[in-house]
C-alpha positions as CSV (number, residue, x, y, z in Angstrom):
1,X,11.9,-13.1,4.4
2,X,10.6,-15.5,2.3
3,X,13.1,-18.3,1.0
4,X,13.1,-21.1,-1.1
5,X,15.0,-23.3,1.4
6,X,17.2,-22.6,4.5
7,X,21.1,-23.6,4.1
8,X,22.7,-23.5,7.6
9,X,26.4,-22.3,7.7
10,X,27.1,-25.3,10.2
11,X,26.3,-27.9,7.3
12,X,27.7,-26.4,4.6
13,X,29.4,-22.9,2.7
14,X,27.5,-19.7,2.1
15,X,28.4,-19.1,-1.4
16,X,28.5,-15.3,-2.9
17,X,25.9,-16.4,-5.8
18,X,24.1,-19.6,-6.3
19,X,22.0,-20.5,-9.6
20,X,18.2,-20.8,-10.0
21,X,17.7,-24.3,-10.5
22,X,14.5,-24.9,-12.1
23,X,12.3,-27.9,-10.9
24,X,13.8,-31.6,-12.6
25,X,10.0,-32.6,-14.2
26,X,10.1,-29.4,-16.8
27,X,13.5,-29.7,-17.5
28,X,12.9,-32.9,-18.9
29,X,9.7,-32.0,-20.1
30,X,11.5,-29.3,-22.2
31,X,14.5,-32.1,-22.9
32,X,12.5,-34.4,-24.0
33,X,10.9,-32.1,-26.5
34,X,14.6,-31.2,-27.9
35,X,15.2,-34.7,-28.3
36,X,11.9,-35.7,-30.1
37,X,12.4,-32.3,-32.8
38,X,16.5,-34.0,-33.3
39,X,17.5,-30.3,-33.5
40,X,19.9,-29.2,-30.9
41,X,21.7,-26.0,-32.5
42,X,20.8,-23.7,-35.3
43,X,18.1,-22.0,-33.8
44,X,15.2,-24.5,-32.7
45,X,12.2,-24.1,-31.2
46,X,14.0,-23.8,-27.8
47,X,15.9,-21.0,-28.6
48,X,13.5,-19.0,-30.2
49,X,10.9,-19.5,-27.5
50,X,13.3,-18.1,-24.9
51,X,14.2,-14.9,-27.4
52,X,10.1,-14.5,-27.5
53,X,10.1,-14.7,-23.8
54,X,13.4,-12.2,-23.2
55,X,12.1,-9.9,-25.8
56,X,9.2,-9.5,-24.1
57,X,10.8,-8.9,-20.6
58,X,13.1,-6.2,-22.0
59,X,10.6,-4.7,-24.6
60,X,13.3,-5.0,-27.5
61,X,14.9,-7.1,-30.0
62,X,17.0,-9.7,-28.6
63,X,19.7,-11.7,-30.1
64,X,20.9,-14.9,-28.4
65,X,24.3,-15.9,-27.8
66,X,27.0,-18.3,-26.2
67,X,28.0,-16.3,-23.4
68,X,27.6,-12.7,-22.5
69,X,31.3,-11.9,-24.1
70,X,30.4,-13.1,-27.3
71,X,27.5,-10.8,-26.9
72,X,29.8,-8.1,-26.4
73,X,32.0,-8.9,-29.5
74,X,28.8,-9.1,-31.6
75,X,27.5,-5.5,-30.2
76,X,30.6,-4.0,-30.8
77,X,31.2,-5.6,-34.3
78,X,27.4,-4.3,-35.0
79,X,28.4,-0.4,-35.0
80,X,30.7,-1.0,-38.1
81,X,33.3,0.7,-36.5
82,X,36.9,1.3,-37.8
83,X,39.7,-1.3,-37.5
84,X,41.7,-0.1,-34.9
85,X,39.4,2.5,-32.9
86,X,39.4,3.2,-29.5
87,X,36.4,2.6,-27.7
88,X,36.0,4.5,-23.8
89,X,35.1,2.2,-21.5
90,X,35.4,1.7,-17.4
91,X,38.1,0.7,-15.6
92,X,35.6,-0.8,-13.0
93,X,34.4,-4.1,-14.3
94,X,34.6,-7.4,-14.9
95,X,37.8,-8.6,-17.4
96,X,35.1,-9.5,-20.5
97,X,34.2,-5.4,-20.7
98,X,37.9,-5.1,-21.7
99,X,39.1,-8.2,-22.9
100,X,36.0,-8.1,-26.4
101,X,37.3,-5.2,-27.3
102,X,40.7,-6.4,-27.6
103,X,39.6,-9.3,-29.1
104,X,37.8,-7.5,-31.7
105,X,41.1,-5.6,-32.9
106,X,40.0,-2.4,-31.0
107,X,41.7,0.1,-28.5
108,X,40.8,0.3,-24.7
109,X,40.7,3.6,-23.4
110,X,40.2,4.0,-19.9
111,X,38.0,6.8,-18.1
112,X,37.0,7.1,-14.6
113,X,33.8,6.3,-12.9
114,X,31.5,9.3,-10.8
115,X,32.7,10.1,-7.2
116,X,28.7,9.6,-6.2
117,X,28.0,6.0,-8.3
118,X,31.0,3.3,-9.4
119,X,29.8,3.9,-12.9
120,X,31.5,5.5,-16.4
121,X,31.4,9.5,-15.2
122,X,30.4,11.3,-19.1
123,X,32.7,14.1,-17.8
124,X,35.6,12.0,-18.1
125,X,34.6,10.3,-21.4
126,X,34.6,14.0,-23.0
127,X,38.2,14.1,-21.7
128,X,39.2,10.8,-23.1
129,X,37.8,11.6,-26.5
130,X,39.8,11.7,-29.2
131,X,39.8,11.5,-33.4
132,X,40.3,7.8,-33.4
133,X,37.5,6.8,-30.6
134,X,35.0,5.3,-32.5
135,X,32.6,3.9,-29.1
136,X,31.2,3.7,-26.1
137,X,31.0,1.4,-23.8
138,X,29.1,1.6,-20.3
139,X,29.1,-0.6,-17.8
140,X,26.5,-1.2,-15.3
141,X,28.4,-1.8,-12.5
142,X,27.5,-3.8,-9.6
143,X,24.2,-3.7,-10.2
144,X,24.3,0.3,-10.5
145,X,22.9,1.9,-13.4
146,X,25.2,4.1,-15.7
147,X,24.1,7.7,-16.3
148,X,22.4,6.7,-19.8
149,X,21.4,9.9,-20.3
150,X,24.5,11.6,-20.0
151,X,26.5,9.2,-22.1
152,X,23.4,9.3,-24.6
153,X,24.2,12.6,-25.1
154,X,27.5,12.4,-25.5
155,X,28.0,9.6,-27.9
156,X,25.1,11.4,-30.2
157,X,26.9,14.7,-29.6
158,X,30.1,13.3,-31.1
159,X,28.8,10.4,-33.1
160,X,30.0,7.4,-31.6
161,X,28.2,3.5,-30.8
162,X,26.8,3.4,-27.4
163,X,27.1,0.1,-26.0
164,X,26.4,-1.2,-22.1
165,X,27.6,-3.9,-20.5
166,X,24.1,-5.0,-18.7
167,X,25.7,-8.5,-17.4
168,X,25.3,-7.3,-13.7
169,X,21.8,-5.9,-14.1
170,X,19.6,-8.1,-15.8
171,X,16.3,-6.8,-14.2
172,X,16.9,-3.3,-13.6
173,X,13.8,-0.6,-15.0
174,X,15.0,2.9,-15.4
175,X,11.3,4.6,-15.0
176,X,8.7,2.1,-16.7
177,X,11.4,0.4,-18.8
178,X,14.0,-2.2,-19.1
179,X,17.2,-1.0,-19.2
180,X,18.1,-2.6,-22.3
181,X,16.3,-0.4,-24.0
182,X,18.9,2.2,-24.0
183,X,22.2,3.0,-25.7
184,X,22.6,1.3,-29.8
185,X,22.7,-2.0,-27.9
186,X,22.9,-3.7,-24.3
187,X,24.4,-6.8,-24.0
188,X,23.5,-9.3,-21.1
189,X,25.0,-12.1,-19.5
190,X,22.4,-15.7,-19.4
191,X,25.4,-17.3,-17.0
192,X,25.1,-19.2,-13.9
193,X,25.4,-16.4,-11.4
194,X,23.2,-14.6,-13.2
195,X,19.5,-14.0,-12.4
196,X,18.0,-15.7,-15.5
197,X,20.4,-18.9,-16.2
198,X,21.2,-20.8,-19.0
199,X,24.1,-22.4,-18.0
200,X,26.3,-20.5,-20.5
201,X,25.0,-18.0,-22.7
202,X,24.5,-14.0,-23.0
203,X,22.2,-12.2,-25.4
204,X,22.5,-8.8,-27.4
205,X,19.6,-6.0,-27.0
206,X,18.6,-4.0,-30.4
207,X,15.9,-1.7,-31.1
208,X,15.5,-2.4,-34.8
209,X,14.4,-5.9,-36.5
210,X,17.6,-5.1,-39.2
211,X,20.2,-4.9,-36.2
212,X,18.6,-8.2,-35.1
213,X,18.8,-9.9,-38.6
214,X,22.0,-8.8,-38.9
215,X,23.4,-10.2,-35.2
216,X,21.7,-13.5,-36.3
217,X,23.8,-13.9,-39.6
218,X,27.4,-12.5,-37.6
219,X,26.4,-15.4,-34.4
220,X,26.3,-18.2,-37.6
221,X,29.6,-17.3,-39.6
222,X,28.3,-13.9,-41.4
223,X,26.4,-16.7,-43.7
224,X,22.8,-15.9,-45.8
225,X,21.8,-19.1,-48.1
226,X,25.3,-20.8,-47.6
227,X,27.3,-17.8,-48.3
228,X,29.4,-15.5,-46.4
229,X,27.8,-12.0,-46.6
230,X,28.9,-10.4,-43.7
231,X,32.0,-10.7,-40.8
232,X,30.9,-13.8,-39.0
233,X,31.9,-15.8,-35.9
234,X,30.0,-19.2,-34.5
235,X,28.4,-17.3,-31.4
236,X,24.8,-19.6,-31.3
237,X,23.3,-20.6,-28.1
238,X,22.2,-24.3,-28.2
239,X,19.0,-26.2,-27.5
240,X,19.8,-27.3,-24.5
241,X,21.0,-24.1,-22.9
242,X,18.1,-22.4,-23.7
243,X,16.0,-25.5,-22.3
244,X,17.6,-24.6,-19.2
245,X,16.9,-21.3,-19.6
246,X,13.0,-21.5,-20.3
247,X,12.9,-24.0,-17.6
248,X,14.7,-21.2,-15.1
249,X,11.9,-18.7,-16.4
250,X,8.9,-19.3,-14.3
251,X,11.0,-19.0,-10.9
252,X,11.8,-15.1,-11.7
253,X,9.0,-13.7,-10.1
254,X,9.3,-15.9,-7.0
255,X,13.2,-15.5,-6.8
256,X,13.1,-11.6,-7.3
257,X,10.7,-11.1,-4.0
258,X,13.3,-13.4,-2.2
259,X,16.1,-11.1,-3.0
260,X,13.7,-7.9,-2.5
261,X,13.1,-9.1,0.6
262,X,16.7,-9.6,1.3
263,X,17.9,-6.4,0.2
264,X,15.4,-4.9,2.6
265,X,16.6,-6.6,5.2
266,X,20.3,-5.9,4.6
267,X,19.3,-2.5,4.2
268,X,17.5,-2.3,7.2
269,X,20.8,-3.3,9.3
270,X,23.6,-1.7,7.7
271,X,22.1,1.9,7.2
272,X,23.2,3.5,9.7
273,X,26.8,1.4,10.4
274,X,29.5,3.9,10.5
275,X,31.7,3.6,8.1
276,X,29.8,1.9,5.8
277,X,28.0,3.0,2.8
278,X,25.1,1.0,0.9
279,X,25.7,1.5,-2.7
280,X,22.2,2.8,-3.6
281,X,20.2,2.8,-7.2
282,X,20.5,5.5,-9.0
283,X,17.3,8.0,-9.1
284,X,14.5,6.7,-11.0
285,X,16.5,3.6,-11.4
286,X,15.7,0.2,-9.4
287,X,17.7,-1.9,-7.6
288,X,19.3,-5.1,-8.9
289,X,18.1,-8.2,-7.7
290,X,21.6,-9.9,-9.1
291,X,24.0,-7.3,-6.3
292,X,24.0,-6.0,-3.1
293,X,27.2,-3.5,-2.7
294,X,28.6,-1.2,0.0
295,X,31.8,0.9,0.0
296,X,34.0,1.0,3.4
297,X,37.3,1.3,4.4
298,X,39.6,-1.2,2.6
299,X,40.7,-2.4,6.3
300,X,37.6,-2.6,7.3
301,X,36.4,-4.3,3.8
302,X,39.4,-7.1,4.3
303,X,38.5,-7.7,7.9
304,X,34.9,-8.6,7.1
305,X,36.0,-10.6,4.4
306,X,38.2,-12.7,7.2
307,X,35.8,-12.9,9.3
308,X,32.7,-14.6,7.2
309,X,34.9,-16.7,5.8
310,X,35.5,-18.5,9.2
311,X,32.0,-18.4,9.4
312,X,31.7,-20.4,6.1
313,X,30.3,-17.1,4.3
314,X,31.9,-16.1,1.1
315,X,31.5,-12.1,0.2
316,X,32.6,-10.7,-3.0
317,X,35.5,-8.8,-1.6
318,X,36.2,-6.3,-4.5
319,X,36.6,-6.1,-8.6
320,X,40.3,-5.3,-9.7
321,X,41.0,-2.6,-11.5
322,X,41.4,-3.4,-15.5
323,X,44.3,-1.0,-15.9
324,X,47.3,-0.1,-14.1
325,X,50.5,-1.7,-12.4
326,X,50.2,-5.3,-12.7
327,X,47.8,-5.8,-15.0
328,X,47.3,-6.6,-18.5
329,X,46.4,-2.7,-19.4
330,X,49.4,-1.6,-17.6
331,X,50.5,0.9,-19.5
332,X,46.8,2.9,-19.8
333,X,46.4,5.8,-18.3
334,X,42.7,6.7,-16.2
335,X,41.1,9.5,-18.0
336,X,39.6,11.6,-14.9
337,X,38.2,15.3,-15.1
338,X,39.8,15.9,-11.4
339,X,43.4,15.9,-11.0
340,X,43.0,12.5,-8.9
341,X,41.1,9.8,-10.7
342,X,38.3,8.2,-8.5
343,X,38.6,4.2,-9.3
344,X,41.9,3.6,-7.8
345,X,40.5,4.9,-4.7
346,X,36.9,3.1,-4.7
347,X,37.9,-0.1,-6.0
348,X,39.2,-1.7,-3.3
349,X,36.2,-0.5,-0.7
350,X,34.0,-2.4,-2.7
351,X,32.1,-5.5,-0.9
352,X,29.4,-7.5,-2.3
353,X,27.3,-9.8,-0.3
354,X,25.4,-13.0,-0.8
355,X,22.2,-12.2,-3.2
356,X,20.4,-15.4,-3.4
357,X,16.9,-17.0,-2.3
358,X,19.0,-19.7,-0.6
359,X,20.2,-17.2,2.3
360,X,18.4,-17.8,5.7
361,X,17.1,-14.7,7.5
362,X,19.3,-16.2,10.4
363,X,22.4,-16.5,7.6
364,X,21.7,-12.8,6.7
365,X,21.8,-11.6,10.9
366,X,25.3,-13.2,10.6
367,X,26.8,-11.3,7.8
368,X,25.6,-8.2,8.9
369,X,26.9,-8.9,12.2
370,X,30.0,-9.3,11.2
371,X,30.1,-6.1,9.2
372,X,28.8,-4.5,12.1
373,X,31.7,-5.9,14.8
374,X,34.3,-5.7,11.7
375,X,33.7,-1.5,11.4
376,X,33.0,-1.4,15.7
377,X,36.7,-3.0,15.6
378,X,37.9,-0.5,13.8
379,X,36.7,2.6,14.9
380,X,37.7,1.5,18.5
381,X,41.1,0.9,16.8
382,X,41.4,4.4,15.7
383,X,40.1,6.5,18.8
């Protein structure tokens, strides 16, 4: 497997995800050329070069932003919806998914993910439907595409917005094109962790120059000419970030056969470990080079967990449910089209692993080793 560099677990941690660095000479190539223009916000020639570059990866529109919630808030603010509404969305997810719809003065509504794919199931959507759910919004879970189609249909069927939540798959194709390109708009996430890096920043996916005129004017206070036209929040990404980000750029192509590579090989070893299930693209979807996910036993998913952790490896253990006893949502209710709804049950058998150029081949024997003993253990427990 091919690797940038090899970090030995004796010298140091494995972490779960570790940014692309670019190389120091174009960063300050690209910093000193932010310097000389005096600009550093506002749309320079920095952040519109890395807009060019993203809209051409994802064949759409793309908006920059501050971070990948803001992105959110500015999607979901795009569909004009009404003060108040209730907008379906997973209970599977990272806090952001839930917490920008709050913050833009709508209603959560919770509804359960597929039995086959951790992802928003369109069968229990229709169920969560009601006269005041003005949106959608799909997450792409764990690097696992949502059934677009299926909630394309619905949302058109009942006239709602259609947003996903792309933060966890930034490079995913669906046939011959980017995933952003589905849904009114697909928001991703330009943080550290992710894939492409800026630091801090997220960007919102259109298909129509308007939508993208209009996101410009909401990211800079809803201002045209100096006045305020249109609902408006400061949501710009600044010179430097996107320096970063442009600088980050070039490595993609390199980093994304590292992580191939490594999938492969994880893969390879955990196939056919009982107990253990490799969270797999869905059809005619590809893989994410940003996750790595399996489902097992929530014994057997805390034991491994243990384990690497001695070893100096740290694993994504699980995402908490949104919703529910103890948390913030406590009082909503999982909208499921079974009696028993599926995400209390799968979220905590979820375990990421390490998904980074910086993993030795020798790093990636141990993890799977451990999984390995860690399910052996167990089975020999039970027998």
């Amino acid at each position: 497997m091919e690797r940038h560099e090899v970090n030995p677990l004796e010298n140091s941690p494995l972490v779960f995800g570790r940014p692309v660095l670019p190389q120091r000479e174009l960063l300050i190539e690209l910093l000193d050329e932010v310097l000389a223009s005096r600009q550093l916000s506002n749309g320079g020639v920095m952040h519109n070069r890395l807009e060019d570059a993203l809209a051409q990866w994802v064949g759409n529109h793309v908006c920059l932003t501050s971070s990948g919630t803001m992105a959110l808030m500015l999607a979901l603010r795009l569909g004009n919806l009404r003060p108040g509404g209730e907008i379906i969305t997973s209970p599977l997810s990272f806090a952001a998914s839930a917490q920008a719809i709050e913050w833009c003065g709508f209603k959560p509504v919770f509804a359960d993910v597929e039995h086959n794919f951790p992802t928003l199931d369109s069968k229990a959507v229709e169920k969560a439907i009601t006269p005041n759910t003005v949106a959608i919004l799909g997450i792409h879970f764990m690097g696992i595409a949502c059934d677009t189609s299926a909630l394309e249909e619905v949302a058109n069927r009942h006239k709602l917005w259609l947003v996903f939540d792309g933060a966890q798959t930034p490079d995913v194709m669906q046939g011959e094109h980017h995933l952003a390109q589905r849904g009114d708009a697909t928001v991703l996430s330009l943080h550290a962790t992710k894939l492409l890096n800026t630091a801090e920043g997220g960007a919102v996916v259109v298909k129509t120059a308007e939508h993208k005129e209009r996101l410009k004017r909401m990211r800079n206070f809803g201002l045209a000419q100096g006045q305020i036209v249109d609902i408006g929040i400061n949501g710009k990404l600044s010179e430097i970030h996107a320096a970063l980000g442009l600088a980050v750029f070039p490595l993609l192509p390199e980093e994304m056969r590292a992580r191939r590579n490594l999938r492969e090989f994880y893969s390879s070893k955990l196939a056919n470990v009982p107990g253990v299930r490799v969270l797999c693209p869905r059809p005619n979807s590809s893989a994410s080079h940003l996750y790595f996910a399996l489902a097992m036993p929530e014994n057997i998913r805390q034991a491994c967990v243990v384990d690497a952790t001695k070893e100096g490896i740290m694993l994504r253990d699980s995402f908490n449910l949104l919703c529910g006893p103890g948390t913030f949502f406590e009082s909503h209710n999982i909208f499921s089209p079974t009696q028993i709804a599926v995400a209390p049950a799968i979220a905590p058998t979820l375990l990421a692993l390490p998904m980074h150029s910086n993993i030795s081949e020798a790093a990636a024997g141990t993890i799977t080793a451990i999984i390995e003993n860690c399910s052996a253990k167990h089975l020999k427990g039970q027998a």
